[in-house]
MDTraj code that builds the backbone (N, CA, C; nanometers):
import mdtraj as md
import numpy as np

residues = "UNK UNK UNK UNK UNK UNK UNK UNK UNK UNK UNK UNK UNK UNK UNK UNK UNK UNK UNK UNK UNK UNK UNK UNK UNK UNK UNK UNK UNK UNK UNK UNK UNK UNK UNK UNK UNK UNK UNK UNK UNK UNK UNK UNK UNK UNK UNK UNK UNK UNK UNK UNK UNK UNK UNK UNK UNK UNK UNK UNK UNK UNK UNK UNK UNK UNK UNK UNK UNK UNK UNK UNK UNK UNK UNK UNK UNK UNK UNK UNK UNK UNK UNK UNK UNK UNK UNK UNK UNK UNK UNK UNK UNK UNK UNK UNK UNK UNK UNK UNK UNK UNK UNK UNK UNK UNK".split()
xyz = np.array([
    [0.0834, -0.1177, 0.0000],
    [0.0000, 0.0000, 0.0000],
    [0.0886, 0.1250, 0.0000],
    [0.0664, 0.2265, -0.0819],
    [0.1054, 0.3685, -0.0715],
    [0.1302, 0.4529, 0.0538],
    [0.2002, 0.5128, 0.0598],
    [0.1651, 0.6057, 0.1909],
    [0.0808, 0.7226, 0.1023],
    [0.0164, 0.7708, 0.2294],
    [-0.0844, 0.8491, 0.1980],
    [-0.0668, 1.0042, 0.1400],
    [0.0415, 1.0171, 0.1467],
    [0.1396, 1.1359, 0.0586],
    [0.1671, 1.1325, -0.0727],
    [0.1930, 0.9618, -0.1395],
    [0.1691, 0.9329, -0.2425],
    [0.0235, 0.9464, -0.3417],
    [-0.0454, 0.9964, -0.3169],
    [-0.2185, 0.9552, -0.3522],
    [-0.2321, 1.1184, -0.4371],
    [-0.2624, 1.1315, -0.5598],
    [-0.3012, 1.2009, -0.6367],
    [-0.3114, 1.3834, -0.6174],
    [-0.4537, 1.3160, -0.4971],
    [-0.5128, 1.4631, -0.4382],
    [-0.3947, 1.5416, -0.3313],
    [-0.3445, 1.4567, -0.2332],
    [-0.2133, 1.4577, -0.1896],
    [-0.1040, 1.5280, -0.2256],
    [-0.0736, 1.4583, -0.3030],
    [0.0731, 1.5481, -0.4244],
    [-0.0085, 1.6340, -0.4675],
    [-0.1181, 1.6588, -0.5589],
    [-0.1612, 1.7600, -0.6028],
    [-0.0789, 1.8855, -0.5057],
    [-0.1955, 1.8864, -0.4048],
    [-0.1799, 2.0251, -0.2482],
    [-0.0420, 2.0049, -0.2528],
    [0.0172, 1.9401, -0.1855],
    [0.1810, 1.9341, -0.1604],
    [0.2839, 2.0156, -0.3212],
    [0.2537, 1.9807, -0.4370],
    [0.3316, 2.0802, -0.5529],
    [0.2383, 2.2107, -0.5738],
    [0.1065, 2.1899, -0.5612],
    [0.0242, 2.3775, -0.5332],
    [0.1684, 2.4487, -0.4163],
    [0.1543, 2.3852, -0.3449],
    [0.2312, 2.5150, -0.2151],
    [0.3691, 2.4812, -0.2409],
    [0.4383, 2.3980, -0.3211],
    [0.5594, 2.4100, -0.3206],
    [0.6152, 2.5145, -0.4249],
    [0.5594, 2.5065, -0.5502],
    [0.4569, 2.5610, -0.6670],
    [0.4398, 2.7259, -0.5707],
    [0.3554, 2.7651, -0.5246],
    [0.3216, 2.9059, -0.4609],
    [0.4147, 2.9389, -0.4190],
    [0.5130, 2.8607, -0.2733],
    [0.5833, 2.9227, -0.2131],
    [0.7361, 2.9589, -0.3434],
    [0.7384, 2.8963, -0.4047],
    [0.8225, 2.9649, -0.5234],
    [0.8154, 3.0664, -0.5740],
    [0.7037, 3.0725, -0.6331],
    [0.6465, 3.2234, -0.7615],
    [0.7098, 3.3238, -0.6191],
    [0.6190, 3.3322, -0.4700],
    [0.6472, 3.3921, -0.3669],
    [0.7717, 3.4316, -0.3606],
    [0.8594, 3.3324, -0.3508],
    [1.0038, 3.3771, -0.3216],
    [1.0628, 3.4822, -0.4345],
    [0.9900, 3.3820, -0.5562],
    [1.0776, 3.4513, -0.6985],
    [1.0187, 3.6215, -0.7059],
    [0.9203, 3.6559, -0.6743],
    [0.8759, 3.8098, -0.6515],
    [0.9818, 3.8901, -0.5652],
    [0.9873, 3.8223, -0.4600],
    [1.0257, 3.8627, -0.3628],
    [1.1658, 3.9189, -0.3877],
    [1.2287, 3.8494, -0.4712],
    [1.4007, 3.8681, -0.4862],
    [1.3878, 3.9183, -0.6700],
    [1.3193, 3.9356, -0.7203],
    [1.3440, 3.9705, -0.8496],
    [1.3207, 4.1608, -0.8399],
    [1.4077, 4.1901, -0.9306],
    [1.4756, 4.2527, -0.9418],
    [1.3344, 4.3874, -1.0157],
    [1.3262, 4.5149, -0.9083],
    [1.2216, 4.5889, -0.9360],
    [1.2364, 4.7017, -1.0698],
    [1.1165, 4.7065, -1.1590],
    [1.2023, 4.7411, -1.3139],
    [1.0896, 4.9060, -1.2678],
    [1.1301, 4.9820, -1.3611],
    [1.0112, 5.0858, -1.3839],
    [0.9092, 5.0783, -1.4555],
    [0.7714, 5.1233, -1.4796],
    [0.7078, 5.1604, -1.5996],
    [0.7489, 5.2604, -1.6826],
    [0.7494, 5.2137, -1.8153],
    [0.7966, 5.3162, -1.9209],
    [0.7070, 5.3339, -2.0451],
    [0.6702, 5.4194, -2.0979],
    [0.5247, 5.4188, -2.1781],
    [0.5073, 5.3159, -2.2964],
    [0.6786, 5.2567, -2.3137],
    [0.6465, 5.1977, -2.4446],
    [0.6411, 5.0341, -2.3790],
    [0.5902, 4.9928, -2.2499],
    [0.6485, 4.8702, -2.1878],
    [0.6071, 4.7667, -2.2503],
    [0.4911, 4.7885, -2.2683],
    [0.3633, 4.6916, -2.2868],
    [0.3318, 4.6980, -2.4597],
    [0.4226, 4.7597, -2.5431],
    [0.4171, 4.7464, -2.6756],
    [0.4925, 4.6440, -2.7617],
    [0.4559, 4.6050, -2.8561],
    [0.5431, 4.4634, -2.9156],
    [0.6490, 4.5135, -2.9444],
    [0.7444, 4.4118, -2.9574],
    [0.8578, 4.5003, -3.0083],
    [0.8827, 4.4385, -3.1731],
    [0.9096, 4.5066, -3.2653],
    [0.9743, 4.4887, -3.3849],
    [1.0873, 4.4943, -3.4649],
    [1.2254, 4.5093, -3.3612],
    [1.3276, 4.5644, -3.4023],
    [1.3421, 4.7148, -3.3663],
    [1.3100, 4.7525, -3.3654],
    [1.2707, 4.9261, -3.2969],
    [1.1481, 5.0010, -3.3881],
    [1.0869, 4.9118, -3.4668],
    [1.0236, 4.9867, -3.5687],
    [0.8678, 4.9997, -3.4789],
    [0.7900, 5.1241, -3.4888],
    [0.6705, 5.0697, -3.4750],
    [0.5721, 4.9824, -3.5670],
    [0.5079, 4.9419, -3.4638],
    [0.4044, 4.8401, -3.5998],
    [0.2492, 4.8857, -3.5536],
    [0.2165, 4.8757, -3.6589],
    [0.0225, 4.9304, -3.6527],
    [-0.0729, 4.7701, -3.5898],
    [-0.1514, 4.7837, -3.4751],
    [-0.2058, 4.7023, -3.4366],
    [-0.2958, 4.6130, -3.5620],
    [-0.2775, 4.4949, -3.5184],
    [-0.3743, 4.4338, -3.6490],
    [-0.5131, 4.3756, -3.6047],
    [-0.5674, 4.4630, -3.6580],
    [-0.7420, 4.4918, -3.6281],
    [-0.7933, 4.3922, -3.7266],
    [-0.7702, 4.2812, -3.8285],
    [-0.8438, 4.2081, -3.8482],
    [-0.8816, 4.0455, -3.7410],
    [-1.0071, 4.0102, -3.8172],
    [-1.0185, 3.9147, -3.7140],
    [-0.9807, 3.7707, -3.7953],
    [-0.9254, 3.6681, -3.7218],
    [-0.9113, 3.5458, -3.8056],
    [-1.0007, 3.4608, -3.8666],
    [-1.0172, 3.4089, -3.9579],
    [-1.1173, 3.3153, -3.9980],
    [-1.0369, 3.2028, -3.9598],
    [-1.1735, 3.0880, -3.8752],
    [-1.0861, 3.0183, -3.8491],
    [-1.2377, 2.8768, -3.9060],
    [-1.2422, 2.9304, -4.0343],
    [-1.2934, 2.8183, -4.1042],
    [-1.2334, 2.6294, -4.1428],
    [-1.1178, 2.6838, -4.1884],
    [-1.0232, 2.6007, -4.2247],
    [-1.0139, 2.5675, -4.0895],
    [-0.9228, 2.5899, -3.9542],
    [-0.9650, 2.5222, -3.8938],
    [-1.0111, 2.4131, -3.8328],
    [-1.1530, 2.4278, -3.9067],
    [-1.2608, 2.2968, -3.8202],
    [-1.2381, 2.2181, -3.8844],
    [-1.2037, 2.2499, -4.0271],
    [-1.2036, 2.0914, -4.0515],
    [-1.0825, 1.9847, -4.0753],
    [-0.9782, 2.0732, -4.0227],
    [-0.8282, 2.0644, -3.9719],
    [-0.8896, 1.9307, -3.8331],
    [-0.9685, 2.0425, -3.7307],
    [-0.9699, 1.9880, -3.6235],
    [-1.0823, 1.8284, -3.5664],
    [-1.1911, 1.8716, -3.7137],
    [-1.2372, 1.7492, -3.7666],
    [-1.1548, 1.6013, -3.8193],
    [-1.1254, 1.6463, -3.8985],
    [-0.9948, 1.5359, -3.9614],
    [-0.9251, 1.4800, -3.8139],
    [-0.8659, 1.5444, -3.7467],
    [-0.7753, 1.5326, -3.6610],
    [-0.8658, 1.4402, -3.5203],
    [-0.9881, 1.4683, -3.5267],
    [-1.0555, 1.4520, -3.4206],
    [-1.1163, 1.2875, -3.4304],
    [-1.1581, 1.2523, -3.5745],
    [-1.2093, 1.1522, -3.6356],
    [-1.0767, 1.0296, -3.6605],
    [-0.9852, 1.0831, -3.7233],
    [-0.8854, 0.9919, -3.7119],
    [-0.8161, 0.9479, -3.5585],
    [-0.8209, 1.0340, -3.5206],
    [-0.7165, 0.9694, -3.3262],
    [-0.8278, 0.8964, -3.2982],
    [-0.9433, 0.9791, -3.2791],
    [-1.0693, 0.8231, -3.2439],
    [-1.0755, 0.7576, -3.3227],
    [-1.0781, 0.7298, -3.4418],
    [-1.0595, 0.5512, -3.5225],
    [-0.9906, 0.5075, -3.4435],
    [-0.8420, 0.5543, -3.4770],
    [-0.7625, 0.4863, -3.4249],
    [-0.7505, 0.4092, -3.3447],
    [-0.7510, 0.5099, -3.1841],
    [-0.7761, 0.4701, -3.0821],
    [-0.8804, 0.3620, -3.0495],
    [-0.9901, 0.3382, -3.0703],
    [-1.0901, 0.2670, -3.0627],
    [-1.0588, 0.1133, -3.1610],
    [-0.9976, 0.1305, -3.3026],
    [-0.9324, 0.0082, -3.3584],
    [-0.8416, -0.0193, -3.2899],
    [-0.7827, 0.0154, -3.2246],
    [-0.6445, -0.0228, -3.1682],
    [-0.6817, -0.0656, -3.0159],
    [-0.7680, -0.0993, -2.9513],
    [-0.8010, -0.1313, -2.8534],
    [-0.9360, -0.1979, -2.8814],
    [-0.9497, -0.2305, -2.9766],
    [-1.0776, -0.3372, -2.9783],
    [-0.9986, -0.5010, -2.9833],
    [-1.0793, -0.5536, -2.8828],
    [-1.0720, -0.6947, -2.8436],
    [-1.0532, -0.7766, -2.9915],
    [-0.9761, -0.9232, -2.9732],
    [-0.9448, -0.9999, -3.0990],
    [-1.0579, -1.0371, -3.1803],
    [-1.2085, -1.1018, -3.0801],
    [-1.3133, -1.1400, -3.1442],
    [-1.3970, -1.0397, -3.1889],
    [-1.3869, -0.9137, -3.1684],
    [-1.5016, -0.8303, -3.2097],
    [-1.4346, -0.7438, -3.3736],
    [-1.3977, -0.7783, -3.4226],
    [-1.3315, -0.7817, -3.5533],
    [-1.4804, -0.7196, -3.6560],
    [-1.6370, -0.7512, -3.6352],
    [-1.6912, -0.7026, -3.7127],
    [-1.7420, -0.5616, -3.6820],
    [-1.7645, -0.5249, -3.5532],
    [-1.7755, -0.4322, -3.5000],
    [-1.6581, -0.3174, -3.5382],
    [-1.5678, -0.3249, -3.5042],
    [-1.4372, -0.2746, -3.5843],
    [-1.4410, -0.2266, -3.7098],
    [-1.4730, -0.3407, -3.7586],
    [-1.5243, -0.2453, -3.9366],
    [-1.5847, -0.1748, -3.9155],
    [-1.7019, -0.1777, -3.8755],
    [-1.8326, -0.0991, -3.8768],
    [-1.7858, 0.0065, -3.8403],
    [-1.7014, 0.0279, -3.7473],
    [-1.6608, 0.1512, -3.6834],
    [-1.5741, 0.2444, -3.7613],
    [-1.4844, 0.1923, -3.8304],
    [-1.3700, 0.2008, -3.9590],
    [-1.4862, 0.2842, -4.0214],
    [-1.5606, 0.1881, -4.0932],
    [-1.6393, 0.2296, -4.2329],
    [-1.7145, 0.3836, -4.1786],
    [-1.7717, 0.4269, -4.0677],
    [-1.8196, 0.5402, -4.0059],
    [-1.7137, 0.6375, -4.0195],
    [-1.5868, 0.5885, -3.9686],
    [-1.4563, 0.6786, -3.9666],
    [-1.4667, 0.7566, -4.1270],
    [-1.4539, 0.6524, -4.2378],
    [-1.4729, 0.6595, -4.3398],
    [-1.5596, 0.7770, -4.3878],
    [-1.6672, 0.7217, -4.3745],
    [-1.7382, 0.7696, -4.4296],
    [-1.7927, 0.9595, -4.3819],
    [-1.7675, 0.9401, -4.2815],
    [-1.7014, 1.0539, -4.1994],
    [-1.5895, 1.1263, -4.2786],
    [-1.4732, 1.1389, -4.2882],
    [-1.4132, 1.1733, -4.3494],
    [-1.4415, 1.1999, -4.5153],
    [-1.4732, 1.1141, -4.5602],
    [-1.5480, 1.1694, -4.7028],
    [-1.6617, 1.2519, -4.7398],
    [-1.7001, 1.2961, -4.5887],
    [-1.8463, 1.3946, -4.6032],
    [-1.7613, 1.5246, -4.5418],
    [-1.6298, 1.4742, -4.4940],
    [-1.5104, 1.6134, -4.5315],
    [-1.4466, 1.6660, -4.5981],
    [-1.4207, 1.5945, -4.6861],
    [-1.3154, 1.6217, -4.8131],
    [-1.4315, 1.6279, -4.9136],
    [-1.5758, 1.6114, -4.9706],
    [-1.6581, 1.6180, -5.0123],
    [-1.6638, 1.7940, -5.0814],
    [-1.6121, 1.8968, -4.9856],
    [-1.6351, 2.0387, -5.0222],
    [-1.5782, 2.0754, -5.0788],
])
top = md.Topology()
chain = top.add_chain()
for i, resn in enumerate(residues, 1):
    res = top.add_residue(resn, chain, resSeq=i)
    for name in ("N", "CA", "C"):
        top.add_atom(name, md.element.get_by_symbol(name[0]), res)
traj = md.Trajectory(xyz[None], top)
């Protein structure tokens, strides 16, 4: 059996405050800077740059994250299906499938 220090929730609390009392210390001894008007601006080499006010399309995207989402679950799910259930498996494949071709379809 574990000691009870070992156990998940345990370590969790125990690296939170080991974790806190760090950041703590690291404030504490780091080194105090000024505010200066340009602090909080990107930097570019010294050049200014004009904020970029468009917004992203993030169409492409989904179906980046589709593809991506459909294949790890095939996978995963073929790759951990039991020796005898082999027809089920297809079935699951052929969904993957067919799934994917109602993506690439556009």
């Amino acid at each position: 059996m574990n000691p009870i220090w070992l156990t998940p929730p345990i370590a969790f609390i125990v690296f939170l405050v080991i974790s806190l009392a760090l950041s703590k210390v690291g404030g504490l001894i780091a080194a105090r800077g000024s505010d200066l008007p340009g602090k909080t601006k990107a930097y570019a080499c010294g050049e200014d740059i004009k904020q970029n006010s468009s917004q992203p399309d993030y169409g492409q995207f989904f179906h980046f994250a589709f593809f991506f989402t459909v294949m790890h679950v095939a996978v995963l799910i073929i790759a951990t299906v039991p020796a005898g259930i082999s027809f089920m498996a297809g079935l699951y494949l052929a969904a993957a499938v067919l799934a994917l071709f109602i993506l690439f379809r556009r």
